[in-house]
matplotlib code that plots the C-alpha trace (Angstrom):
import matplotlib.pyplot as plt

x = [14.4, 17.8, 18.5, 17.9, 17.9, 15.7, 15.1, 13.5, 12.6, 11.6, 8.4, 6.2, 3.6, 1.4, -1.1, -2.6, -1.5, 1.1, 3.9, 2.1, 3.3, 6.7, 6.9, 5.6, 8.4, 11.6, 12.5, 11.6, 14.1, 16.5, 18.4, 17.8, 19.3, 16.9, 18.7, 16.5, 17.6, 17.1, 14.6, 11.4, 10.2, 9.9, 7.6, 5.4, 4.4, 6.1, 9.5, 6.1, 4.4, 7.7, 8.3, 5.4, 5.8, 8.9, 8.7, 9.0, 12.2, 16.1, 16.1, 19.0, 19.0, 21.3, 20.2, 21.5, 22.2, 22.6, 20.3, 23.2, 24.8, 28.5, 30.6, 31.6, 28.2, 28.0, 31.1, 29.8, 26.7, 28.9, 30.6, 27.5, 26.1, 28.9, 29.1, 25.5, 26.0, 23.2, 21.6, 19.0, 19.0, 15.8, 15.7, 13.2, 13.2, 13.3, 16.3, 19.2, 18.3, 18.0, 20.8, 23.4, 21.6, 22.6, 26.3, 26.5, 25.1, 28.0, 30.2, 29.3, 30.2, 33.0, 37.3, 38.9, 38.7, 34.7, 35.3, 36.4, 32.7, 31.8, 35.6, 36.8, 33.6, 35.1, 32.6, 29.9, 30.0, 27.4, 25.5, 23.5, 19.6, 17.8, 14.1, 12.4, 9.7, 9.5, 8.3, 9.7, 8.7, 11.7, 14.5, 12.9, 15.9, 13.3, 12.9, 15.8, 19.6, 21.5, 23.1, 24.8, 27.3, 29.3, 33.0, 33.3, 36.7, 37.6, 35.2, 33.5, 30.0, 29.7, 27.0, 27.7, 24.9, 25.1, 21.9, 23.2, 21.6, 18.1, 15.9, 14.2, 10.8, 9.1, 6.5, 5.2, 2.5, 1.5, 0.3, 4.0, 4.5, 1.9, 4.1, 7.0, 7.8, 7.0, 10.2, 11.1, 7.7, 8.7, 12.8, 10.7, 8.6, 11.1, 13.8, 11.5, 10.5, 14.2, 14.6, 12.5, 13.0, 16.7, 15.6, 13.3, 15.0, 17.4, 16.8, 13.9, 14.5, 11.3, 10.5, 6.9, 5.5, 9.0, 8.2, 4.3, 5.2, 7.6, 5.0, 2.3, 4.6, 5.9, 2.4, 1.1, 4.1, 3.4, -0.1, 0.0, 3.2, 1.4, -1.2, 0.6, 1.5, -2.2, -3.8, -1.2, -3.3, -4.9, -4.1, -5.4, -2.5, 0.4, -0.4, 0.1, 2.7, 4.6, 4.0, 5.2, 8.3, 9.0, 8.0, 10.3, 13.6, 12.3, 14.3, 10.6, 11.1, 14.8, 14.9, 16.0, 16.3, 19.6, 19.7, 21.3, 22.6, 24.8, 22.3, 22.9, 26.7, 27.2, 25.1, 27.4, 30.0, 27.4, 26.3, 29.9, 30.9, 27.9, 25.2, 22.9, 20.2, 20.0, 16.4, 18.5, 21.1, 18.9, 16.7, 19.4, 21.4, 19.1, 17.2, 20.7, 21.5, 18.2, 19.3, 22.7, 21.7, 18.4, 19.7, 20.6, 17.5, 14.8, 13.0, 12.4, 12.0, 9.3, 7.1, 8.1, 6.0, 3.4, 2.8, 3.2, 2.5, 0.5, 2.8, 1.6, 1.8, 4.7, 7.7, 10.0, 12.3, 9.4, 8.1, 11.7, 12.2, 8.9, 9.3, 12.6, 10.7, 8.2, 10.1, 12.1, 8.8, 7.8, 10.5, 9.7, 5.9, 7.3, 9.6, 13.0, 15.8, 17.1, 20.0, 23.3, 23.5, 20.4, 22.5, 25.8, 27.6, 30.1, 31.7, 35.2, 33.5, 32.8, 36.6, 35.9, 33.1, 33.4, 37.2, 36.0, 35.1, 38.1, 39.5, 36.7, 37.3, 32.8, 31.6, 28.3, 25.0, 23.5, 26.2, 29.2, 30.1, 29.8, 33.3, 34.3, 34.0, 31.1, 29.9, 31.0, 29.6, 26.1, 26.8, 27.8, 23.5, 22.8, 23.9]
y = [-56.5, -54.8, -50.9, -48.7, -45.3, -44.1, -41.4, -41.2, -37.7, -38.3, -36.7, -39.2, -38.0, -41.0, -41.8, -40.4, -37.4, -37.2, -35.8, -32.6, -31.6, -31.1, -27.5, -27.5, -29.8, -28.5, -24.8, -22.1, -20.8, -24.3, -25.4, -28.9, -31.9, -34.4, -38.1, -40.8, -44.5, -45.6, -43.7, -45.3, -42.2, -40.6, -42.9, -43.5, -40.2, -39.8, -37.1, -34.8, -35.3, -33.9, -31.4, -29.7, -29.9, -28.1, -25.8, -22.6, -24.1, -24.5, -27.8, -30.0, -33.7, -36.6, -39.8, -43.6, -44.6, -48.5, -50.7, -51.5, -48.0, -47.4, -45.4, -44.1, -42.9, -41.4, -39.2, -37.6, -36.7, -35.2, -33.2, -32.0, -30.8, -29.2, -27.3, -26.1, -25.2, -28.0, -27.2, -29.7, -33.5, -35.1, -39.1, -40.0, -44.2, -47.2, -48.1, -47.8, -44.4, -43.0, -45.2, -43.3, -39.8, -40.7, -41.3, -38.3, -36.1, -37.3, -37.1, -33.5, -31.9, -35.0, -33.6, -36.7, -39.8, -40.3, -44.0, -43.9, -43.6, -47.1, -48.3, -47.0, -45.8, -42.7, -39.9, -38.1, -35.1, -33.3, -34.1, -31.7, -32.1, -34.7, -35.8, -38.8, -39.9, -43.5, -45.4, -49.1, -50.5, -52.8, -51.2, -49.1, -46.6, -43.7, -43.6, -44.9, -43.5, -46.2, -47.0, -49.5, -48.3, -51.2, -50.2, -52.2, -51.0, -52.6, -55.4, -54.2, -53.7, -52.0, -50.3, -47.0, -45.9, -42.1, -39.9, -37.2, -39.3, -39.5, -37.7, -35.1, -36.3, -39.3, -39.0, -42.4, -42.7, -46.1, -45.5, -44.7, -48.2, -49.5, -49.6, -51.8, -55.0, -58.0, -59.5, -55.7, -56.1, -59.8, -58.8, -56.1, -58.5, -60.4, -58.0, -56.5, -59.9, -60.4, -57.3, -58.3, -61.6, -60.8, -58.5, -61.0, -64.6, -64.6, -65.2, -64.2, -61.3, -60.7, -58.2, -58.5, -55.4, -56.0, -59.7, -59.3, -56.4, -58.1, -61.3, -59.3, -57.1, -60.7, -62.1, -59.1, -59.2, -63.2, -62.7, -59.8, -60.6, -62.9, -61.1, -57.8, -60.2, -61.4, -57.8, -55.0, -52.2, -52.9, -49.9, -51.5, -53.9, -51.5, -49.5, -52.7, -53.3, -50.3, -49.3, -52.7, -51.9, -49.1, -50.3, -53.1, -50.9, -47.9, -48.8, -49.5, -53.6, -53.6, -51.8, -53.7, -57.0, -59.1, -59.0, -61.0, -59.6, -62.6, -63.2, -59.3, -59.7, -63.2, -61.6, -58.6, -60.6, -62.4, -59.0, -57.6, -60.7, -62.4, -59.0, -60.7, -58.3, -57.9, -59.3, -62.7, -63.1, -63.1, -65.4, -67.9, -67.2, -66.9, -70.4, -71.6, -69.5, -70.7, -74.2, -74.4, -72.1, -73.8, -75.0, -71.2, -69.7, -72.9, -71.5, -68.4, -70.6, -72.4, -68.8, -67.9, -71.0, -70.6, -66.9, -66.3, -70.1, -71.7, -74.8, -75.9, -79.4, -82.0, -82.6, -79.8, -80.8, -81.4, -78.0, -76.1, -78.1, -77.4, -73.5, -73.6, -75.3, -72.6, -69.9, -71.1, -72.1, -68.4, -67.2, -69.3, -68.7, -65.0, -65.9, -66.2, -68.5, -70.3, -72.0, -70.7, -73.6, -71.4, -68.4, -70.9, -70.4, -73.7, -74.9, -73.4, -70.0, -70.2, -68.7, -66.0, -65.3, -65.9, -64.6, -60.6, -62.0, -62.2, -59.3, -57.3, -58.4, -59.3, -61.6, -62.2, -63.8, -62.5, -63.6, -63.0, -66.4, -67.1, -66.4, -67.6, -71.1, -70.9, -68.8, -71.4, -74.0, -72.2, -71.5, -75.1, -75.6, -73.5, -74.8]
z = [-67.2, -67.5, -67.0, -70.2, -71.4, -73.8, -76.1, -79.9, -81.4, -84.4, -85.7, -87.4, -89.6, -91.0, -93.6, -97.0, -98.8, -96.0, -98.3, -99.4, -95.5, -96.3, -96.4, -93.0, -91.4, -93.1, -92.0, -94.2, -96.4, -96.4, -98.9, -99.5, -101.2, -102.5, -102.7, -103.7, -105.3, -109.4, -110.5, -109.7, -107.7, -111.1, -112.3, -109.4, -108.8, -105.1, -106.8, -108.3, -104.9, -103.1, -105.9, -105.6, -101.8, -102.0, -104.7, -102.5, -101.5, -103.5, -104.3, -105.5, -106.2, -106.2, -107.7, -108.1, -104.2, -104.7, -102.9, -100.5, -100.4, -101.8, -99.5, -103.0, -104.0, -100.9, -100.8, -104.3, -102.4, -99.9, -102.2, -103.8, -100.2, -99.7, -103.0, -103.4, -99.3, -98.6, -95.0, -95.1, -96.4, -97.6, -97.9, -100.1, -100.7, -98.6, -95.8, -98.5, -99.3, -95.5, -94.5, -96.7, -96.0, -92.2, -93.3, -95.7, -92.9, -90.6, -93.4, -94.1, -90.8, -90.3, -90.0, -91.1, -93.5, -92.8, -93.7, -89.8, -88.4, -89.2, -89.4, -86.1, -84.4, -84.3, -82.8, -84.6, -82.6, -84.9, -88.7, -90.8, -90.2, -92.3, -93.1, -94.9, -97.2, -97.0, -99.7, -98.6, -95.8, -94.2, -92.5, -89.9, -90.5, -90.6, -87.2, -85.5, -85.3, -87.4, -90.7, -92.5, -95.3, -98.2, -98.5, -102.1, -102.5, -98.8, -99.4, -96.1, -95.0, -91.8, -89.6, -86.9, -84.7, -83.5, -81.8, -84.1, -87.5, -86.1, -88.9, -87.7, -89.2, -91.7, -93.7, -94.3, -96.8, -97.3, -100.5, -101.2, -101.5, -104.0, -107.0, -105.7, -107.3, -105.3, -105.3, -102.8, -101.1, -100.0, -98.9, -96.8, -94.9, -94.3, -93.0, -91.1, -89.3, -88.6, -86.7, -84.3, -83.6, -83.2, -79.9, -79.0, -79.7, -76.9, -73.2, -71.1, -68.6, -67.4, -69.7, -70.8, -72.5, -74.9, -75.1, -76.0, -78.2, -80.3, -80.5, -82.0, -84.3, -85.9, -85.6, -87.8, -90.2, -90.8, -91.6, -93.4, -95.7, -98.1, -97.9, -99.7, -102.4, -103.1, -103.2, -103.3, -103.4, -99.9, -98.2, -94.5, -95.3, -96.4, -93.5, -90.9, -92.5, -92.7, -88.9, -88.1, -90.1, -88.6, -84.8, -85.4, -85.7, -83.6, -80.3, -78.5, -78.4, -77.8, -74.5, -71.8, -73.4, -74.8, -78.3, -81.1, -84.4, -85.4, -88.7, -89.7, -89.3, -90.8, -93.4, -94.6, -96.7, -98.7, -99.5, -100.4, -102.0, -103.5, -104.0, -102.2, -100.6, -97.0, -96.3, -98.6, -96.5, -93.7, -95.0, -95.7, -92.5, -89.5, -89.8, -89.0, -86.0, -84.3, -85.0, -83.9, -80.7, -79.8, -76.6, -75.3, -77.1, -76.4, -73.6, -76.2, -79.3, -77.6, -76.9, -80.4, -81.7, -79.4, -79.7, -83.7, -85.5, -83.0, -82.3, -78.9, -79.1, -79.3, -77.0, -76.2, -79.3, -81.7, -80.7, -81.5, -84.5, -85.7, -84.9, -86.8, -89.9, -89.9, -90.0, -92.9, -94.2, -94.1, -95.7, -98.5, -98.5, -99.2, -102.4, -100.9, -101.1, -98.0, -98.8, -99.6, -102.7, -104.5, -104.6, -106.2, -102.9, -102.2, -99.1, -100.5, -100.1, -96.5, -94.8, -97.0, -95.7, -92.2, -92.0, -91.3, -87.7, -86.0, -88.7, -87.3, -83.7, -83.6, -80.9, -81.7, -80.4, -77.0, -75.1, -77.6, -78.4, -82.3, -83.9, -87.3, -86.2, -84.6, -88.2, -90.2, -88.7, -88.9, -92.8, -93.2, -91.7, -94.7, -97.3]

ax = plt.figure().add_subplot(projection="3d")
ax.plot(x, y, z, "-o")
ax.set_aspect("equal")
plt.show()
C-alpha cells in the first residue's frame, strides 16, 4: 500500500426528515444563497422542505445551474453573492449543483480571472462556507473537495480539487430522490459505479481494506441499480444507494492505491461537444479502456469478475473478456448507450475529441501512458 494522508470533515447527517435540521448546521444569523438546478425542487417538495428550514434566516436564491455547470452561470451566481453580501452557500440538487457551488465559493473570495482555478490550478487560498441537500445520488461531490466546471465559450471542461471547497455538511435524505426520472436515476448508478472501479481497476498494491471496500460498494451498486428502476419508492434501496454514492467519491477507497481517470478525461469533450451527460460518456468510454488495457489491469480485471459478477470459470482471457462484456452489459441493463455510433458520433469526429490531450498536457491511466493516440485508439473500440 502506498503512503497517504488523509482528512474529510464533512458533517454527514443521514436519513428521513433530515432537511428540517438545517437551521441547526448553518450559523445563526447567516445570510445564505440558495442555488439549486431547473426547477424540479419546486415541485417535489424538497425547496418548501428547506424553506421552512430556513425561514428565520435571509435567504436568496439563484436558479438554472445546467446539468454540466457553465462557468457563465456560475459567475452570475458570483455576482449575486457578492451583491446581497452572501456569507453562506447552500447546494441544494445533485453533483452539478454542488459542483458549481464549490467553484463559486472559490470564485467569491478569488483576485484574478477565476477561470484560472481549473485552467491554471492556480491556488484557492480560502472559499466562502457551503452546505448541501442532496437530492441525486451519483457524484459523491457532497462529501468530497472536488469540482468539475464546462468553459462553453473555451470548449473546455475541466475539474480543480482544493480542501478549501469541502462543504461543511450534507444532508442526505433518501427520500429526496423519489421523484427523479429514470433516465437521472440510471446516469447515477452508473457514474457512481465508475468512480469506483476507476480507484480500484488498476494494479494491486496490497491494499485490502481499499480492495474489499471497493468490491462490495460495486457489488451493492450492480444489484441495487435495477432494482431502483423496478420499485422507486423503496426507501431500503435509495438509501444503499445513495451511501454508496457518496462512499464511492468520499476519498475512503482511493487512499493508497493507483488510480485511473482516463474514462473521466476522454469523457469531457463528448460533453462540451456532443452534450452527452457524464454518467454517458462514461458508459460509452470505459468498456474501452478496460479493453485496450487488459494486459496492465488483468490481474485486477480478473478480481473484478470474481468479486462483483461471479465469473470464476474459464481461461484467464475468457475470464477478462467475459468481465469486460458484463460491465457493458450492465450499463445497458441500466438504459444507457455504449457506443459512440448511438449518440451519431463518426470516426471524423475523433481528433476533435482526443486533440485537448496533448493541448492540456494529460497523461492518463495509472501509469500516465494514454495520450491522444492512445485515446483514439480506445474511441475507435467504441464506436
Amino acid at each position: 500500500m502506498n503512503n497517504f494522508e488523509f482528512c474529510n470533515p464533512v458533517k454527514v447527517v443521514f436519513g428521513k426528515g433530515s432537511i428540517a435540521r438545517l437551521s441547526t448546521l448553518i450559523p445563526e444569523g447567516s445570510k445564505i444563497l440558495m442555488l439549486y438546478g431547473g426547477g424540479s425542487i419546486k415541485k417535489n417538495g424538497i425547496h418548501t422542505q428547506v424553506s421552512e428550514a430556513l425561514k428565520d434566516y435571509p435567504l436568496t436564491e439563484f436558479s438554472g445551474i445546467e446539468a454540466n455547470p457553465h462557468y457563465d452561470t456560475c459567475m452570475k451566481a458570483v455576482e449575486l453573492a457578492r451583491r446581497k453580501k452572501t456569507d453562506f452557500l447552500l447546494a441544494v440538487g445533485g453533483g452539478s449543483v454542488i459542483d458549481a457551488t464549490k467553484f463559486i465559493a472559490a470564485a467569491i473570495c478569488f483576485k484574478g480571472d477565476p477561470w484560472d482555478i481549473p485552467a491554471k490550478n492556480a491556488p484557492v487560498e480560502r472559499a466562502m462556507p457551503l452546505g448541501v441537500v442532496l437530492t441525486l445520488s451519483a457524484t459523491g461531490s457532497e462529501t468530497n473537495e472536488r469540482a468539475v466546471i464546462s468553459n462553453i465559450s473555451e470548449g473546455q471542461k475541466l475539474g480543480f480539487a482544493t480542501p478549501a471547497v469541502f462543504p461543511a455538511f450534507a444532508v442526505m435524505d433518501p427520500e429526496a430522490t423519489y421523484s427523479l426520472p429514470a433516465a437521472q436515476v440510471a446516469n447515477g448508478v452508473v457514474d457512481s459505479f465508475i468512480h469506483v472501479i476507476e480507484q480500484y481497476l488498476t494494479y494491486p498494491v496490497d491494499a485490502k481494506v481499499q480492495d474489499a471496500f471497493a468490491e462490495s460498494l460495486m457489488r451493492i451498486i450492480r444489484e441495487e441499480g435495477p432494482r431502483a428502476l423496478k420499485d422507486p419508492l423503496d426507501y431500503n434501496i435509495r438509501a444503499n444507494l445513495m451511501w454508496a454514492a457518496t462512499n464511492a467519491l468520499n476519498g475512503w477507497i482511493g487512499q493508497g492505491v493507483p488510480q485511473d481517470w482516463s474514462s473521466h478525461r476522454i469523457g469531457y469533450p463528448l460533453t462540451v461537444q456532443f452534450g452527452l451527460a457524464h454518467a454517458e460518456t462514461l458508459a460509452v468510454i470505459l468498456p474501452g479502456v478496460m479493453q485496450y488495457m487488459q494486459k496492465e489491469k488483468q490481474e485486477k480485471i480478473l478480481r473484478l469478475g470474481a468479486a462483483v459478477f461471479d465469473i470464476t470459470e474459464g481461461s484467464t482471457k475468457e475470464r477478462v473478456e467475459k468481465t469486460i462484456d458484463a460491465v457493458e452489459l450492465f450499463f445497458r441493463d441500466m438504459g444507457l448507450k455504449t457506443r459512440l455510433h448511438e449518440y451519431g458520433i463518426k470516426e471524423t469526429d475523433l481528433d476533435a475529441l482526443t486533440s485537448p490531450i496533448d493541448r492540456l498536457g494529460w497523461k492518463l491511466s495509472e501509469k500516465g501512458h494514454i495520450g491522444t493516440k492512445a485515446a483514439r485508439e480506445i474511441l475507435l473500440l467504441r464506436l
